[in-house]
C-alpha positions, 0 to 999 in steps of 0.5 A, a space after each residue: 616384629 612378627 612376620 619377618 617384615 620391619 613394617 607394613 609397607 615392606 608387607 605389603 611390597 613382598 612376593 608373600 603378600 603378592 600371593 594372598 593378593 592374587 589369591 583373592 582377586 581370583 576368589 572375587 573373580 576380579 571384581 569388587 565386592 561394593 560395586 562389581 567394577 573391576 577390583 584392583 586393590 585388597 581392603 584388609 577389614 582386620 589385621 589379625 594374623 590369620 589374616 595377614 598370613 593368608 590362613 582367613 581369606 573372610 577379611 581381604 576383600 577386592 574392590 575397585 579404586 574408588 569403593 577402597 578409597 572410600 572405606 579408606 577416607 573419611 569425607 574430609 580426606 583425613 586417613 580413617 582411624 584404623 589406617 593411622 594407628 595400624 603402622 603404630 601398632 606395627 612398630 610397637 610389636 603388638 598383635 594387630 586388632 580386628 576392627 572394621 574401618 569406619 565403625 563396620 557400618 561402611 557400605 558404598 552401595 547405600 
């Protein structure tokens, strides 16, 4: 696997990860980009490398909780698509594609 890390949750739990995290809640002056209420999670939009390395910021947005939670699910509580196949891709070794959750058309404020 490229990167170093045997999945994404050990990506995700890394000290490299912990940098583009605060990176970007920093950028977004702590606030989520949906709502405006304080952001405390980031919402990868794509998981092209450039992205996961930190090196395109365009992709990793701060949001609250809840707005994350919504892009995250669907109304029924099924897991979105992308979030599904990303751990699959992961274990396969393949380049991670750049795909928008829930089509691109997601926007919590409508």
């Amino acid at each position: 696997m490229g990167m170093g890390y045997a999945n994404y949750e050990e990506y995700l739990n890394s000290e490299f990860w912990a940098n583009i995290r605060a990176r970007t809640f920093a950028m977004a002056k702590g606030l989520c980009k949906f709502c405006n209420k304080h952001a405390d999670h980031i919402h990868h939009s794509s998981y092209d490398i450039k992205t996961l390395k930190g090196d395109n910021q365009d992709h990793l947005h701060a949001c609250c909780g809840m707005c994350h939670h919504k892009i995250e699910y669907f109304c029924n509580g099924d897991k979105t698509y992308i979030k599904t196949s990303l751990s699959r891709l992961w274990h396969k070794g393949k380049a991670l594609p750049t795909v928008y959750d829930n089509g691109g058309i997601y926007n919590p404020r409508a």
